[in-house]
C-alpha positions in Angstrom: -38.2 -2.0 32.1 -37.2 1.2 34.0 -33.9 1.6 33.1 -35.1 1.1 29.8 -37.9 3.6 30.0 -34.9 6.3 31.2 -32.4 5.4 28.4 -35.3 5.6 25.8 -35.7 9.1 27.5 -32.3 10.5 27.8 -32.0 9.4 23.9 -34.6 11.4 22.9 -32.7 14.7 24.7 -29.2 13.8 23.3 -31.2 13.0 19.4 -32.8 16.5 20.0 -29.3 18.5 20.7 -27.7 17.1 17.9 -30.3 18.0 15.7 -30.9 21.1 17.0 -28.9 23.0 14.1 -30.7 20.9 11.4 -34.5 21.8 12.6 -33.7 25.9 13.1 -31.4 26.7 10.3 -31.8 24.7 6.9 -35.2 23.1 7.3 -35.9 25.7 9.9 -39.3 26.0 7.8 -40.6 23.0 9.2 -40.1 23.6 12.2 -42.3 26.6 12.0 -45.1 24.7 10.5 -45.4 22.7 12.8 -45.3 25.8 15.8 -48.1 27.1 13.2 -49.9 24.1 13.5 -49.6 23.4 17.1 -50.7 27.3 17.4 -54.0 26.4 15.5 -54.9 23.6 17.3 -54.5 24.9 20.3 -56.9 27.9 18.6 -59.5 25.5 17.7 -59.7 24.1 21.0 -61.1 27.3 22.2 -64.4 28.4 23.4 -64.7 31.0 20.4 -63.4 29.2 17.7 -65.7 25.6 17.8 -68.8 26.4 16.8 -72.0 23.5 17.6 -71.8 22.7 14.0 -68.4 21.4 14.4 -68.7 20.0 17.7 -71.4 17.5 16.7 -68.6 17.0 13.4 -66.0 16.5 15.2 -64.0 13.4 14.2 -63.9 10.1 16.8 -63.0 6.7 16.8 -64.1 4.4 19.3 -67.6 3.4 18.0 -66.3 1.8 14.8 -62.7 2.1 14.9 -62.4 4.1 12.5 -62.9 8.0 12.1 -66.3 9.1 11.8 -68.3 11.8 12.5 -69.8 12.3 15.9 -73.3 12.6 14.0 -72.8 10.2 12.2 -71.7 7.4 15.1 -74.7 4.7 16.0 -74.4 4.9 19.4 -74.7 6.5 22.7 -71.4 8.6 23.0 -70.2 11.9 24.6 -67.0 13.4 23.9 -65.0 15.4 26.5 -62.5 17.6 24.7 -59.4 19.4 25.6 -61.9 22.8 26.1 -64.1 20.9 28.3 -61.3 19.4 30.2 -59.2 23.1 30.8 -62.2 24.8 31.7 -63.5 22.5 34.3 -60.9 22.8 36.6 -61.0 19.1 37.4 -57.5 17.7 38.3 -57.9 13.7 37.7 -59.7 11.8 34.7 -62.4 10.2 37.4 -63.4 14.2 38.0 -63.9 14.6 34.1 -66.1 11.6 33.6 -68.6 13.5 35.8 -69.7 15.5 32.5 -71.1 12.6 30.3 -74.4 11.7 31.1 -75.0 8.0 32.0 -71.3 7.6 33.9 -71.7 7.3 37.7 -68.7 8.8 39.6 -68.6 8.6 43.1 -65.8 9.7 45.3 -65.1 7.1 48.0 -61.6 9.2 50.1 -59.1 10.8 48.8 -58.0 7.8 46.5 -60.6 5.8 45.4 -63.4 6.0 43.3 -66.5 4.0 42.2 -67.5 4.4 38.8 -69.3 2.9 36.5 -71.8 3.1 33.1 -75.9 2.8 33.7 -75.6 1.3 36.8 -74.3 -1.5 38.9 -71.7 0.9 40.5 -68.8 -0.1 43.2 -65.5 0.8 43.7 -64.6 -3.2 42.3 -67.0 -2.2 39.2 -66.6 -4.7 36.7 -68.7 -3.4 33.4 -66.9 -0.9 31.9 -64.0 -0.7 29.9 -61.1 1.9 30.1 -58.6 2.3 27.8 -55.8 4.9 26.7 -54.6 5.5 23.6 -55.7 2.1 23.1 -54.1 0.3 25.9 -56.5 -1.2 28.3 -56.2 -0.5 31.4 -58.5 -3.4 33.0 -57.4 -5.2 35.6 -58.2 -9.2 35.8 -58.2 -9.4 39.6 -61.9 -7.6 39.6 -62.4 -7.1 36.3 -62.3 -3.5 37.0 -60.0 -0.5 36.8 -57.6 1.0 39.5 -58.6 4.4 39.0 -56.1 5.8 41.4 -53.2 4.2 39.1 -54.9 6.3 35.9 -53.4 9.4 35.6 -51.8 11.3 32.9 -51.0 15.2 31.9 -54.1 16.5 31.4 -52.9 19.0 29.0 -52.0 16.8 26.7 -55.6 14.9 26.2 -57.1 15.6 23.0 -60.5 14.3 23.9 -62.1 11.6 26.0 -64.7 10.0 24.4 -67.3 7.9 26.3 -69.5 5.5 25.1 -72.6 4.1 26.9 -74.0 0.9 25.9 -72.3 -2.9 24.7 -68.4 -2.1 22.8 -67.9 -5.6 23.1 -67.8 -6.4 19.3 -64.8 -4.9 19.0 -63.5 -3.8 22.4 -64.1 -7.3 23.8 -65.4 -8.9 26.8 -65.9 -6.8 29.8 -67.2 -3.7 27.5 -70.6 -4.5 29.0 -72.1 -1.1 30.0 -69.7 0.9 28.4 -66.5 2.2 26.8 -64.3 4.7 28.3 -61.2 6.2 26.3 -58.8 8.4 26.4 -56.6 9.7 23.5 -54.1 12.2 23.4 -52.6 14.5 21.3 -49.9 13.8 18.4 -46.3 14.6 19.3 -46.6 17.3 16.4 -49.6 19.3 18.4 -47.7 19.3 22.1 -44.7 21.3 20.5 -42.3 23.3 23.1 -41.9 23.7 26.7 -45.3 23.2 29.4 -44.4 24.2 33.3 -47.8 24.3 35.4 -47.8 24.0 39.0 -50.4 25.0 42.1 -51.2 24.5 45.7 -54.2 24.7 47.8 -56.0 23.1 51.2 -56.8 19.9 49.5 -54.8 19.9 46.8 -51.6 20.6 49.3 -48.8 20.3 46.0 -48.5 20.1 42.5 -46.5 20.3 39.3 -46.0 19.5 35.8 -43.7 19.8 32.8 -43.7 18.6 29.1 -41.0 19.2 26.5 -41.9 18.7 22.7 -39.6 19.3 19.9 -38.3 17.3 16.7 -35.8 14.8 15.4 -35.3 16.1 12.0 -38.6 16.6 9.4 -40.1 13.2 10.1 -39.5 12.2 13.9 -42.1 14.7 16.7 -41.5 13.6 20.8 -42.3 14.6 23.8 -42.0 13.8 27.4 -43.6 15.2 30.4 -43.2 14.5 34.5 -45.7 15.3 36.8 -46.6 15.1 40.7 -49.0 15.9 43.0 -49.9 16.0 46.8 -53.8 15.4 47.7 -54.5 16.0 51.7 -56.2 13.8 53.9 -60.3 13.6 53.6 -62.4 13.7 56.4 -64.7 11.1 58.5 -68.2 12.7 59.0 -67.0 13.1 62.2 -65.2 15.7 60.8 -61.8 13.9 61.9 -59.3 13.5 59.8 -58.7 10.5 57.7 -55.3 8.9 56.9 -55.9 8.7 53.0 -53.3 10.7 51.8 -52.3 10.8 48.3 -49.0 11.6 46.7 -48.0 10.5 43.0 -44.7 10.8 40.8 -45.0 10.3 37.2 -43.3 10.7 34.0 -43.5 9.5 30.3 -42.8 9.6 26.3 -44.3 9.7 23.1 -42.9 9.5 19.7 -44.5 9.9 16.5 -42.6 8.9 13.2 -43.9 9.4 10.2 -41.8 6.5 8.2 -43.2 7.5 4.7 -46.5 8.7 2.7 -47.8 5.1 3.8 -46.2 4.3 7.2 -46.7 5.9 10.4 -45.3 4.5 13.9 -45.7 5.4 17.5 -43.7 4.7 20.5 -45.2 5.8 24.4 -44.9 5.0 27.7 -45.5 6.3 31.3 -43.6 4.9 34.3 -45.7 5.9 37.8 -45.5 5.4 41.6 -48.5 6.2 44.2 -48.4 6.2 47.7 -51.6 5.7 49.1 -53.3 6.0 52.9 -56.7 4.6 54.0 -58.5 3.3 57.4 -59.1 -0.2 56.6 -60.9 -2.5 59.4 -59.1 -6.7 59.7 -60.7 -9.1 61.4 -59.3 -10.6 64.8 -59.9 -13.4 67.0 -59.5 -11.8 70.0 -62.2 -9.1 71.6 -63.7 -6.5 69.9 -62.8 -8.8 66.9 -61.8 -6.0 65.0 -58.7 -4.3 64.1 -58.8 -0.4 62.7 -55.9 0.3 60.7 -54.6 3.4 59.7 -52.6 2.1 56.3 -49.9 4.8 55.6 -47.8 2.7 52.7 -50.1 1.3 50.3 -48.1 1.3 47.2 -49.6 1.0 43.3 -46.7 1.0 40.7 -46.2 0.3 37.3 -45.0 1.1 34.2 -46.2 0.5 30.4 -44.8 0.7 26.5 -47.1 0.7 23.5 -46.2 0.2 20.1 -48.6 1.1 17.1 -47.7 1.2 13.3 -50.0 2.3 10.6 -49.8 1.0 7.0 -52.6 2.6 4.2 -52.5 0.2 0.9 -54.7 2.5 -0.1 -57.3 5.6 0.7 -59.6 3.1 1.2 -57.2 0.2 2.8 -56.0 0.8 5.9 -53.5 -2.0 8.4 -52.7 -1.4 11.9 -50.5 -3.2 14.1 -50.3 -2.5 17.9 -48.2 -4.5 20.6 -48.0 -2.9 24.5 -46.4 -4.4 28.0 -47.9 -3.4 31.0 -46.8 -4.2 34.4 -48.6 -3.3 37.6 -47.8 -3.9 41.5 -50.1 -2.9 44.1 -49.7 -3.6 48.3 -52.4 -3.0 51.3 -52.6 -3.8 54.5 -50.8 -6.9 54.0 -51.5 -8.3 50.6 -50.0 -8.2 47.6 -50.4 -8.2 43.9 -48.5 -8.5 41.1 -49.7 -8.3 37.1 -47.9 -8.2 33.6 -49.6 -7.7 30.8 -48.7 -8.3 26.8 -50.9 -7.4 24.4 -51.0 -7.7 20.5 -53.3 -6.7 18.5 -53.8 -6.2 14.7 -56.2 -4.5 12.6 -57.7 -4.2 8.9 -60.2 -1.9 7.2 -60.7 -2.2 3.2 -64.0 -1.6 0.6 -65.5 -4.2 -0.5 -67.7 -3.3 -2.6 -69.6 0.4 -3.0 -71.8 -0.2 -0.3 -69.6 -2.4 1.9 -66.9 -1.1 4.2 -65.2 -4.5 6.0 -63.2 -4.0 9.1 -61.6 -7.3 10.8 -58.9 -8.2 13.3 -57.4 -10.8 16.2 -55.7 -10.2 19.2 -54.0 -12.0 21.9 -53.5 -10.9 25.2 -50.8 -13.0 28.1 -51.6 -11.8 31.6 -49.3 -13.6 34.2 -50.3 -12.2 38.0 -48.9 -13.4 41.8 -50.5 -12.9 45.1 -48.8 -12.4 48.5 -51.5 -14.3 50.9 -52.5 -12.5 54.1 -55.0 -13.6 56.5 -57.1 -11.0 55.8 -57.3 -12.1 51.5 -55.5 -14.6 49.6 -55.6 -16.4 46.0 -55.7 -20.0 45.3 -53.4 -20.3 43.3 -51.0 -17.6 44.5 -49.8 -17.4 40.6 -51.9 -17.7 37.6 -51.6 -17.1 33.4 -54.4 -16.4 31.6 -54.2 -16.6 27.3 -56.8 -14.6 25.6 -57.5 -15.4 21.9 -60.1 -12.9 19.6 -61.0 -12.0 16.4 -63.9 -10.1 14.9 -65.4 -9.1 11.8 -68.0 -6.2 10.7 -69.2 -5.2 7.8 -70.6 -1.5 7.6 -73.5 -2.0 4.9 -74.9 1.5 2.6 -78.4 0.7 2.1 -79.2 3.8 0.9 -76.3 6.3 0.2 -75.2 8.9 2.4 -78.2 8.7 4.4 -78.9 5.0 5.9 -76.6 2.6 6.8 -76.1 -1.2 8.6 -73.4 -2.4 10.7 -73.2 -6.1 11.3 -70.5 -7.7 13.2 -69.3 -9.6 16.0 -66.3 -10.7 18.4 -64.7 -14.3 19.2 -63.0 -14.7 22.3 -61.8 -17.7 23.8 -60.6 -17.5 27.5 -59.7 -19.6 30.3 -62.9 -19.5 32.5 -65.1 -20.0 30.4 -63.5 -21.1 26.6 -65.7 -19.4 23.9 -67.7 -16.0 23.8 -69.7 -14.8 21.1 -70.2 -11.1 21.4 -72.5 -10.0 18.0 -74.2 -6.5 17.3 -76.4 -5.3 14.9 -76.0 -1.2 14.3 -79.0 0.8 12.1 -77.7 4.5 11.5 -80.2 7.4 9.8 -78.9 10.6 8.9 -81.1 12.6 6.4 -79.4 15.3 6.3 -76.2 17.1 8.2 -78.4 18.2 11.0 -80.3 15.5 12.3 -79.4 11.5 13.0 -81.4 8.6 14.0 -79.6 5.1 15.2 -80.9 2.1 16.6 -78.7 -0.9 18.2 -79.2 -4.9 19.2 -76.1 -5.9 21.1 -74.9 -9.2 23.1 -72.1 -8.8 25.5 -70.2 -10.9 28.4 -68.3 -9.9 31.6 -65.8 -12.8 31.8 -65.2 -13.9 35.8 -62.3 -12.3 37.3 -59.0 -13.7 39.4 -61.1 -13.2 42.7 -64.3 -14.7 41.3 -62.1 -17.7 40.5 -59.9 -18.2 43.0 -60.0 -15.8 46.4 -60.0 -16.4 49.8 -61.9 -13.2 51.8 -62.0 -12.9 55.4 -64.5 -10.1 56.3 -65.6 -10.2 59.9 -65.7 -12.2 62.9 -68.4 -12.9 65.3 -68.0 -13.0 68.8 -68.4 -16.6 71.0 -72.3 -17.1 72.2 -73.9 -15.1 69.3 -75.1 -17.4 67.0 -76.4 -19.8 69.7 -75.5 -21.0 73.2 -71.9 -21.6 73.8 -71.1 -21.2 70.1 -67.9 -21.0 69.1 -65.8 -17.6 67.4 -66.7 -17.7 63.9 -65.4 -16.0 61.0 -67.5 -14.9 57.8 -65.3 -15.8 54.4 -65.4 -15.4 50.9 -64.8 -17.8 48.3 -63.9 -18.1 44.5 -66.3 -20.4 42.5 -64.4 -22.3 39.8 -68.0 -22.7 37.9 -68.7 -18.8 38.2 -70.1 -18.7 34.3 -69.8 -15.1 32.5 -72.2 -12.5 33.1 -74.5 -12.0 30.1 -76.3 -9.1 28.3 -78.7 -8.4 25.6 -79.1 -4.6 25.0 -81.6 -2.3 23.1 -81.0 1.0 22.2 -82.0 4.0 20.5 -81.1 7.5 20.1 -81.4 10.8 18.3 -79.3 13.6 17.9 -80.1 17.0 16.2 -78.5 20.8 15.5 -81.4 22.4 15.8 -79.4 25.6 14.8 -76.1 27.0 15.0 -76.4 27.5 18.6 -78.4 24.7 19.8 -78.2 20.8 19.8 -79.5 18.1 21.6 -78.7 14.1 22.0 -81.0 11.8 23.2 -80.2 8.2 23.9 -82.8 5.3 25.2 -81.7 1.9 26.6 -83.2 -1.6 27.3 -80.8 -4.0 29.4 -82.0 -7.5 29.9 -79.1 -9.0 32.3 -78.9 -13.1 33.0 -76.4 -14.9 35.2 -75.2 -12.0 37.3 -73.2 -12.4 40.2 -74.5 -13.1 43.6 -73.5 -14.9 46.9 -75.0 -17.8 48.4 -74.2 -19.3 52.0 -72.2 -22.9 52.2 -72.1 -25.6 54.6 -70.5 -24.1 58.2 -67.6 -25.9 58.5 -65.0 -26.2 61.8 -61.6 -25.1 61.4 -58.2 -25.4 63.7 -56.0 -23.0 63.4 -52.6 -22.1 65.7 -54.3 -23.9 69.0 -58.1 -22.1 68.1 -61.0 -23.8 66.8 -63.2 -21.1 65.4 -66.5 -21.7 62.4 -66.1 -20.6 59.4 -69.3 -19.5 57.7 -68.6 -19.9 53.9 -70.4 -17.7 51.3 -69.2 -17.8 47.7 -70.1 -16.0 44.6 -72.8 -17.5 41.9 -74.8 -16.9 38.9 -78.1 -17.0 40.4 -79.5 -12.9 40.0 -81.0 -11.9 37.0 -83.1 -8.5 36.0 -83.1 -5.7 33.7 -82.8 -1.7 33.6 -83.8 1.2 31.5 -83.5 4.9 31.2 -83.0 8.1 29.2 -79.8 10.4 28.8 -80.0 14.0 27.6 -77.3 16.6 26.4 -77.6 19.5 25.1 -75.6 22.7 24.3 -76.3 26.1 23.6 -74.2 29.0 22.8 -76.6 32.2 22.7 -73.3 34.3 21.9 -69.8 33.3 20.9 -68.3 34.4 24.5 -71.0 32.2 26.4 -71.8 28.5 26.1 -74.0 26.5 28.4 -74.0 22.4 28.5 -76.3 19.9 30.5 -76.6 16.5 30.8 -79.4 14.3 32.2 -79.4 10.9 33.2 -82.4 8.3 34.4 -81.6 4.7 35.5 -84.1 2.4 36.9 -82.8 -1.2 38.2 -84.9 -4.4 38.9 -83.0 -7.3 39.8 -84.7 -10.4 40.9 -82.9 -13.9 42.5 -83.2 -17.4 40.8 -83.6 -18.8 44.3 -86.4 -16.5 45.6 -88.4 -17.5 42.3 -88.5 -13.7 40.6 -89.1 -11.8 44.0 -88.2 -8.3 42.8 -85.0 -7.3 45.3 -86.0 -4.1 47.2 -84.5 -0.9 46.8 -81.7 -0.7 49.5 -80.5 -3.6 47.3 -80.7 -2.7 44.0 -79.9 1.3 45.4 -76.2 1.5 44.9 -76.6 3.8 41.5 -78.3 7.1 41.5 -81.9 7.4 39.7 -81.2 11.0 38.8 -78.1 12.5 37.8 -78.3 16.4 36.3 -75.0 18.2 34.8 -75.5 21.7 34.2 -71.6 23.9 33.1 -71.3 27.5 32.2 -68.4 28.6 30.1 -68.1 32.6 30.0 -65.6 34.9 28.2 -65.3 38.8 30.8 -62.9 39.7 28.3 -60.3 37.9 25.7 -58.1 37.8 28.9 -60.8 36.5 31.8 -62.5 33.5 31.7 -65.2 32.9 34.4 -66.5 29.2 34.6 -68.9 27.0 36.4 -70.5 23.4 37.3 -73.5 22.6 38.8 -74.4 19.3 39.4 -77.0 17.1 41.2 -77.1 13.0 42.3 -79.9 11.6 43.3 -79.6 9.4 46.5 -78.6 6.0 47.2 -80.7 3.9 49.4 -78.7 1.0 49.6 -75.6 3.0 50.9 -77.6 5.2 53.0 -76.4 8.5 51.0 -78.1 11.1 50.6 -79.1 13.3 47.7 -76.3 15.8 47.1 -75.7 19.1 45.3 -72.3 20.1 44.1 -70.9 23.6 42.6 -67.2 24.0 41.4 -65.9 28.0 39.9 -62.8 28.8 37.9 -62.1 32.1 37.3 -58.4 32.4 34.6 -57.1 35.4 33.9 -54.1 35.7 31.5 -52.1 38.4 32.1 -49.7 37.6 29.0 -50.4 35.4 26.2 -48.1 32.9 27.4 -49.4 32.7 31.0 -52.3 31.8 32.5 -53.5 32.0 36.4 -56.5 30.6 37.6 -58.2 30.2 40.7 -60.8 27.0 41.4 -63.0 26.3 44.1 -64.6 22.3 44.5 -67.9 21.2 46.1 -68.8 24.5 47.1 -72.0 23.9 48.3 -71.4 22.7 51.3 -68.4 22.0 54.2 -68.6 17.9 53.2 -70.4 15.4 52.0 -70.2 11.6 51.2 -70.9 10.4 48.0 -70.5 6.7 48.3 -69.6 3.9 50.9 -67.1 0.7 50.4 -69.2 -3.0 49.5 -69.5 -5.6 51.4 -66.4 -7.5 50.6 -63.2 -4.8 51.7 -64.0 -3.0 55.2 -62.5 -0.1 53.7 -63.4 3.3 55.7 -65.6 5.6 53.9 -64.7 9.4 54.3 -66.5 12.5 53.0 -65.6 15.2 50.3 -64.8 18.9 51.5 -65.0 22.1 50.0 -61.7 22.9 48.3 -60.0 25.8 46.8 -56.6 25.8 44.7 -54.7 27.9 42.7 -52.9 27.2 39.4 -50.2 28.7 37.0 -49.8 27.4 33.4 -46.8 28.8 31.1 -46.6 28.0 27.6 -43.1 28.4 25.0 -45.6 29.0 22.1 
């Protein structure tokens, strides 16, 4: 697959020299239609040039796959675009999510992250789904995501839009809470050469480049390498950590437009991350622990995505999509090994007048090996899962261009647990261009994982003579339940959003979660084991259906632009959790229980124009605290102050978590004795130079 990925490359520089004389002489006028058009849309990105208006009209995709406007989309969904991302001075896609009200991000070291939609948040969170440029990125060993595996050129995102609430009618099981994804721009639109680079305490290195151009009229590429150097974090202690971050990265697109009718796409990414953390094993000799200072975790992979477009019609539209994705990731002794093959294939067509049908299937072949340690090991080492789906929704008019009804629902049939029905119902009211109502009934699943199924956790040891007189060493495990039955869902929602005028607009969205069948642990029969001349107990826990509960809260956002240098954006978030146990007949679980997501979450950014040159920026936010993790309430404030001196060049300055010298924003579950380190105040500096 690599050597492939290169050759693919090196292709697409040798296609581009001997078509070099074609694109600037004969059809040279194509080539500056498309700088023209890359020059726009870099213009309409800006700050001065996207009024409200159009920001609530801007065009997505993930609610209904298929374009629609952001007004017009029934259901609770924020969209980060390439303006947001520029002027936050973020440097990773967790740090983005930070703006959309509803998404939990916590920073556990340097390299890992929980996050998570309306609760339930871990650094194993297993609710929300993440894809890019439709390629999921899900993992099936947690369910979950490895954020620090999720990078890509941040310049070349077009927008990230992030939807709260059940996708699982057409995303699929596991889009429970939410929907995360990330889309980036056409090869057309990321035309010429990109260098950026910067350096600064935290951020110790980093660099990127990107190369555009086209094959003739009808063939745009681009490619693009990337790497970075993150420092250390720091214990609260105020010792250093050994959680050191370095990644190398590189990757392709290719956009070819076949004919009026046919469209295909070709991209990939190859990656490697080398990763540090303090992890604590469990021993059986005195203290019964072992701190380890992991210096060679490795997570690699690479990926290749496929999509071509077919339109019968204006109104009939056929997509096909087929990606590989391989993933490998070692720590502190274990190992794990994924591919991933994915097809999928999709149909929209009229009806009638008022019906608007969209339908598909899918199959997805995931094929994963573990290395056992003692510390964690899977039973069976190797295991293939087939997943077969379809689903079907019909968009209903019931009364034109103002009330509409979206039926549908998702098949899947799985392994674990053979079929899942996933059905939503979707009411959408738009009077007029200023002002939308939506309502939403959804059912969604969260299939079990690999280590649900099938793992084997050692987490601790407890010394001889503590459990009774003359007891024995024993050691607390984890095991995989074979009969671990999906998670389950039923959702209510409803929101409102409004322009209230040409510099003001608000979203509201409301939510009702009743959850059944969630995952808990239970204690099993203490059992004696012999192991190399030692006879220790093992204490066996092992993971069950047997919690239950619900949640509810509110989300805000809001923007207003009092002049067209100036724009101000909050978001709000409230999220109350009440989870109960089967076996403790509804006893309501207590707060440092149920106190692993935040109640309150405020967002508050500032984007200022000094001067057509200077650009001042800045991001307040809040997080409530977290009872269960013992972590306190926290404020955070990030500045970036750009100048460009030239239109081509831009320099920038950007301070992080300014508020304070450190502060910890969440700690690792119960399962991996991961260390826990705190986030510092940071400060880096950044060049970006542009061809066009």
């Amino acid at each position: 697959m690599k050597v492939l990925f290169i050759f693919f490359t090196m292709m697409l520089f040798v296609s581009d020299v001997y078509s070099s004389t074609e694109v600037e002489n004969p059809q040279g006028n194509q080539q500056q239609d498309n700088k023209k058009n890359t020059q726009k849309g870099t213009q309409l990105e800006g700050l001065l040039d996207l009024s409200l208006e159009e920001l609530i009209n801007i065009d997505i995709t993930s609610v209904s796959k298929r374009e629609q406007k952001l007004l017009e989309a029934p259901a609770a969904i924020f969209v980060i675009t390439q303006e947001d991302i520029k002027r936050s001075g973020a440097t990773s896609i967790p740090e983005l999510l930070k703006m959309a009200p509803g998404i939990e991000v916590a920073r556990i070291d340097t390299n890992k992250w929980a996050i998570s939609a309306r609760g339930f948040n871990s650094r194993f969170a297993n609710k929300l789904l993440v894809l890019i440029d439709g390629r999921s990125v899900y993992t099936p060993l947690f369910s979950g995501v490895y954020w620090d595996a999720q990078d890509i050129l941040l310049e070349d995102i077009e927008r990230i839009e992030v939807i709260r609430g059940p996708g699982a009618t057409l995303w699929g099981a596991n889009a429970v809470n939410g929907v995360i994804n990330v889309i980036t721009k056409k090869a057309k639109d990321t035309q010429g050469m990109l260098v950026t680079g910067g350096a600064g305490d935290e951020e110790l290195g980093f660099g990127a480049f990107r190369y555009g151009n086209n094959i003739g009229k009808d063939i745009s590429f681009r490619v693009y390498g990337k790497y970075f150097e993150r420092d250390d974090a720091k214990f609260s202690t105020s010792e250093g950590a050994f959680d050191s971050w370095d990644s190398l990265r590189g990757g392709f697109r290719l956009d070819w437009q076949l004919s009026s009718k046919d469209s295909l796409t070709v991209e990939g990414d190859i990656y490697e991350n080398n990763l540090g953390q303090t992890t604590t094993i469990p021993i059986f000799t005195a203290p019964y622990y072992e701190i380890l200072n992991v210096e060679d975790s490795d997570i690699n992979g690479d990926n290749v995505l496929g999509r071509w477009e077919h339109a019968f019609s204006i109104d009939s539209k056929l997509m096909t999509q087929l990606y590989y994705d391989q993933n490998q990731w070692t720590n502190a002794g274990f190992a794990y090994d994924r591919e991933t093959i994915d097809f999928e294939l999709q149909h929209q067509f009229i009806l009638t007048k008022r019906n608007a049908i969209l339908w598909g299937a899918g199959y997805r072949f995931t094929n994963d090996y573990g290395w056992d340690s003692f510390t964690m090991a899977l039973s069976p080492e190797s295991h293939e899962e087939h997943l077969f789906s379809a689903f079907l929704q019909d968009e209903i008019t019931l009364v034109q261009k103002e009330l509409k009804l979206t039926i549908g629902s998702k098949i899947e049939h799985n392994n674990s647990t053979d079929v899942e029905l996933q059905p939503n119902v979707r009411l959408m009211w738009t009077p007029n261009d200023r002002h939308s109502l939506w309502a939403a009934v959804s059912h969604a699943v969260r299939t079990p994982s690999r280590g649900e199924n099938d793992i084997r956790l050692n987490t601790s040891i407890i010394a001889p003579g503590t459990l009774f007189d003359n007891s024995p060493v024993a050691l607390i495990a984890f095991y995989g339940n074979r009969d671990f039955e999906s998670e389950e869902l039923n959702a209510y929602e409803f929101g409102y959003r409004i322009l209230v005028s040409n510099k003001l607009s608000f979203d509201i969205a409301t939510f009702y979660n009743e959850y059944d069948e969630l995952r808990s642990v239970e204690q099993l029969d203490s059992f004696l084991t012999y192991w190399e001349g030692l006879t220790y107990l093992t204490i066996p826990y092992s993971f069950v259906n047997s919690m239950y509960g619900k949640t509810y809260g509110v989300e805000l956002s809001a923007s207003w632009q009092p002049t067209n240098w100036w724009r101000l954006s909050a978001a709000y978030s409230y999220l109350q959790m009440e989870l109960y146990l089967d076996e403790a007949s509804g006893i309501n679980l207590p707060e440092i229980t149920t106190g692993e997501s935040p109640h309150h979450q405020l967002s508050l950014r500032s984007s200022f124009d000094i001067t057509k040159r200077i650009q001042f920026d800045w991001w307040l936010r809040y997080v409530d605290s977290l009872p269960a993790l013992d972590i306190d309430s926290y404020t955070a404030l990030d500045c970036r102050l750009a100048w460009n001196p030239i239109k081509n060049i831009e320099l920038s300055v950007t301070g992080q978590n300014l508020t304070d010298n450190q502060h910890p924003e969440f700690k690792q579950e119960m399962f991996v004795n991961s260390s826990y380190t705190e986030v510092e105040r940071s400060v880096y500096l950044k060049f970006t130079w542009r061809s066009n």
